[in-house]
C-alpha positions in Angstrom: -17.6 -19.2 -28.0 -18.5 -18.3 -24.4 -17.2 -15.4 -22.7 -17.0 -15.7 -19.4 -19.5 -13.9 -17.2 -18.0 -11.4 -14.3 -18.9 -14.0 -11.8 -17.1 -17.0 -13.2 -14.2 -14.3 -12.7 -14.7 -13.9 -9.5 -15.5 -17.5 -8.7 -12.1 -18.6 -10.3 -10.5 -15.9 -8.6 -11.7 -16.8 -5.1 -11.1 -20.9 -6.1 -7.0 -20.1 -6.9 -6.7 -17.7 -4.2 -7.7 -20.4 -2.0 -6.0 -23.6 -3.6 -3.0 -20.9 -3.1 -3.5 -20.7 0.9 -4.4 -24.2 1.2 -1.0 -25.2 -0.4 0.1 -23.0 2.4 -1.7 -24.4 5.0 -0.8 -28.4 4.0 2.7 -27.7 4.5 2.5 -25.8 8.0 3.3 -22.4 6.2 1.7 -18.9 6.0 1.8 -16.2 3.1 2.3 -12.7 4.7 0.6 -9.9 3.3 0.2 -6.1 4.7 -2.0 -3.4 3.1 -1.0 0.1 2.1 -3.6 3.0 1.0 -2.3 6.4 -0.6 -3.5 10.1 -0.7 -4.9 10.3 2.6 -5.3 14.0 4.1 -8.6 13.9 5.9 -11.5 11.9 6.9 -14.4 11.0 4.0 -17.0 8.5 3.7 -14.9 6.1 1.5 -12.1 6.3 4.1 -14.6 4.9 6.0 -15.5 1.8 4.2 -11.6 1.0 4.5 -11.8 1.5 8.2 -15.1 -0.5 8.4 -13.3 -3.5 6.3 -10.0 -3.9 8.3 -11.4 -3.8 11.8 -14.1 -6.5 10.6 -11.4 -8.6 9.0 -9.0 -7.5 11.7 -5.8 -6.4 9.2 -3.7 -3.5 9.6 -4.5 -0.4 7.1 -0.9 1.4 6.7 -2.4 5.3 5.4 0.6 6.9 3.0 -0.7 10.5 4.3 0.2 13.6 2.4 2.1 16.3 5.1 1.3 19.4 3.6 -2.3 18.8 3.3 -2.8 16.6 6.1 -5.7 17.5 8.7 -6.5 17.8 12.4 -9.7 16.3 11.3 -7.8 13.0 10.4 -5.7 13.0 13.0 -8.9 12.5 15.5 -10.4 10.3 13.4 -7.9 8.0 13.5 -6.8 8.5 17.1 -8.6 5.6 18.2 -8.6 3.4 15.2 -6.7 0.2 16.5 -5.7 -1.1 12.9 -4.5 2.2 11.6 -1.1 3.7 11.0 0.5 6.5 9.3 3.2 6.5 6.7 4.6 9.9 5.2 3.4 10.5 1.8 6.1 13.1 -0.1 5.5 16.3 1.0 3.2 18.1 -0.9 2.5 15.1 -3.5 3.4 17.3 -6.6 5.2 16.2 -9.8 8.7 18.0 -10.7 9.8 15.5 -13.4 9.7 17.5 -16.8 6.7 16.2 -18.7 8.0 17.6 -22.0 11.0 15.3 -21.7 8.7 12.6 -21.7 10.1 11.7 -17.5 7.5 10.0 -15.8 6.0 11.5 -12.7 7.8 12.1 -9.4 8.2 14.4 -6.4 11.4 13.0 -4.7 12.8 12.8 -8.5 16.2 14.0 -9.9 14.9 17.4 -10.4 14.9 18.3 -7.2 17.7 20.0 -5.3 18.8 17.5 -2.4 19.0 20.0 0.4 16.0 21.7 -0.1 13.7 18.5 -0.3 14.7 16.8 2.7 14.1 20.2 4.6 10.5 19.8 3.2 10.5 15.9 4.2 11.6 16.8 7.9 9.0 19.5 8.2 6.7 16.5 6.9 7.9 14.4 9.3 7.6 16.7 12.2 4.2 17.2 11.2 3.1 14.2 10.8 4.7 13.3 14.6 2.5 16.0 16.1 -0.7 14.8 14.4 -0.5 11.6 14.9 2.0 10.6 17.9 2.5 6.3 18.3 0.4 6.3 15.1 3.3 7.4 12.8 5.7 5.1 11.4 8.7 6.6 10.1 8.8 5.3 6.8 8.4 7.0 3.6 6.5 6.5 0.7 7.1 8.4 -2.1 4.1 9.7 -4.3 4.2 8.1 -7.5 6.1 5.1 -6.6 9.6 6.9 -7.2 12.2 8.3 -5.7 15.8 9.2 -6.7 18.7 7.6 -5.5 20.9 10.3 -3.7 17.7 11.1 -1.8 16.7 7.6 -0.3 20.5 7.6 0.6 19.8 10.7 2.8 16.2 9.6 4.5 18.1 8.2 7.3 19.3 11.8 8.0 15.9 13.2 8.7 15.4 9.3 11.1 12.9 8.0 8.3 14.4 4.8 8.0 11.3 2.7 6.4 10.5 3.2 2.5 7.6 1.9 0.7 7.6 1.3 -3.0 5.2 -0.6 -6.1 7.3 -3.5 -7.5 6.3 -6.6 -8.5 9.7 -8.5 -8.0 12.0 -6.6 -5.9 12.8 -8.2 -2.8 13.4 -5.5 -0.1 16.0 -4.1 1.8 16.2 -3.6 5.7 13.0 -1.5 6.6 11.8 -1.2 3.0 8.7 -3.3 2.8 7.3 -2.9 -1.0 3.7 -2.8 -2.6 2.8 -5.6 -5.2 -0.7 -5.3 -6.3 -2.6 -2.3 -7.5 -5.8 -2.8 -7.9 -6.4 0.4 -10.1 -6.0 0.9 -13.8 -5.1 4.2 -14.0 -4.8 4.5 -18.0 -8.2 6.4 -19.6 -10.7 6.1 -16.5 -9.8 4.9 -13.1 -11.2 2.1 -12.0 -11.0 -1.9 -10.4 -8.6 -3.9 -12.6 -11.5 -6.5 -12.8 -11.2 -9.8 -11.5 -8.9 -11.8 -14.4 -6.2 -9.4 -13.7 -6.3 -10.0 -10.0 -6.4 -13.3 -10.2 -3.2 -13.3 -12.5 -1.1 -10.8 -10.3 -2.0 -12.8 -7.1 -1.0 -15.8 -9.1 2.3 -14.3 -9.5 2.9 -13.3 -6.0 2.0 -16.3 -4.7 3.9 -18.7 -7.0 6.9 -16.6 -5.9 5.9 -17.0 -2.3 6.4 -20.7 -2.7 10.0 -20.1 -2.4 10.3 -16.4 -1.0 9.1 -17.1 2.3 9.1 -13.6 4.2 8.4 -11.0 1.8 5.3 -10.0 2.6 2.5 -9.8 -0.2 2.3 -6.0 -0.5 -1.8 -4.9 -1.6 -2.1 -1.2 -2.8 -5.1 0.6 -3.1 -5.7 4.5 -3.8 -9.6 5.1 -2.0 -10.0 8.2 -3.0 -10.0 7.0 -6.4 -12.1 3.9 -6.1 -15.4 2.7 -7.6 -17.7 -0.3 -6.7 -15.8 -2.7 -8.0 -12.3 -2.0 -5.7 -14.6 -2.2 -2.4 -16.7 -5.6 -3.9 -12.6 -6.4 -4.4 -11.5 -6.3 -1.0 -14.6 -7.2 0.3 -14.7 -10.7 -1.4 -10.4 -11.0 -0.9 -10.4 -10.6 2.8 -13.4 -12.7 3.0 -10.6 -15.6 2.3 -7.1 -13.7 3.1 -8.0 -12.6 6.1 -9.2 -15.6 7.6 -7.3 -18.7 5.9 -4.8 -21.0 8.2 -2.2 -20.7 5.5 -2.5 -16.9 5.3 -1.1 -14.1 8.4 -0.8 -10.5 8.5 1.8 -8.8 10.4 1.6 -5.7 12.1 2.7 -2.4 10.2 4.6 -1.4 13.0 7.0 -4.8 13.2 6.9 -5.2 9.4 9.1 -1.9 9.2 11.2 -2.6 12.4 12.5 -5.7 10.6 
């Protein structure tokens, strides 16, 4: 028996994400996506390589930046970056879910006492306003994917109408647009899922595209946390994404407006 080599992967990725597009592109339709990245605070070399890779494909980068550690540094960085925008990350992007009953990570989680958190979510908010001016979109995303519901009930309070979310079948409500596709396995080591399991999630998304026509294709990527493989990833994906006749990507700003 033949296993199949890391290039055939890629290869047969590359060959369905395309016969995707083109079924697309034959019928005089286009697949949205959008990209959001997590965890930002300030600038590094591997924020960088994301910059570098959505000005040359020319796609918006939506940051989820975390208010309490958020930088000055960043902020300038960023200031004259035409394909980047700010989302609000949490606050502080700390976990107050009990581990010991077995509840699974969260900062805007039912432990939390209402009033309190959504002080700490406007001081976020202001904060990120002052940093980063136009570049802000008020939307949050909450660390760890989660978030309770008597406090997205109450985001509307502090004017942070937008949420971001991971799902792979939700489809959105007014000013929520969701992430679909992580490209991290988080369990044991972090790293790229590899290319069979990217091929199989876009395969999902895209089938389901066929008749959900303007949910955007959410992409979700951590670069703080990325190796090799999660930058050949993105690399080879917008090579054919970002370019295709059956493909288009919206910017952040009017994805959230909608």
């Amino acid at each position: 028996m033949t296993i199949p080599s890391s290039a055939a992967h890629l290869q047969r990725f590359k060959d369905e994400l395309t016969s995707h597009l083109d079924w697309f592109a034959e019928r005089g339709r286009k697949v949205r996506f959008w990209w959001r990245d997590d965890d930002a605070v300030k600038p590094t070399k591997l924020l960088d390589r994301m910059l570098d890779l959505a000005n040359r494909h020319g796609v918006d980068l939506a940051l989820a930046v975390i208010p309490k550690d958020a930088t000055e540094a960043l902020a300038k960085r960023l200031a004259k970056e035409p394909r980047a925008w700010v989302l609000q990350h949490g606050w502080q992007h700390k976990n107050f879910q009990l581990k010991e009953k077995r509840e699974k990570a969260a900062e805007l989680g039912s432990r939390r006492d209402p009033d309190e958190l959504i002080a700490q979510l406007a001081d976020g908010k202001a904060k990120l306003e002052d940093l980063f001016g136009d570049k802000f979109i008020h939307a949050m995303v909450p660390p760890w994917n989660r978030i309770d519901p008597k406090i997205s009930r109450r985001l509307l309070e502090i004017d942070l109408p937008g949420l971001s979310t991971f799902t792979w079948h939700n489809f959105p409500r007014a000013h929520q647009v969701q992430s679909h596709i992580d490209i991290l396995k988080w369990k044991k080591h972090v790293r790229f899922i590899g290319w069979e399991s990217a091929r199989l999630r876009f395969d999902l998304q895209l089938t389901r595209r066929r008749n959900i026509r303007l949910e955007p294709v959410g992409l979700l990527t951590h670069h703080l946390a990325h190796d090799e493989g999660c930058f050949e990833f993105l690399e080879e994906f917008l090579a054919i994404a970002a370019h295709h006749d059956g493909a288009e990507w919206p910017d952040v700003k009017g994805l959230f407006a909608q």
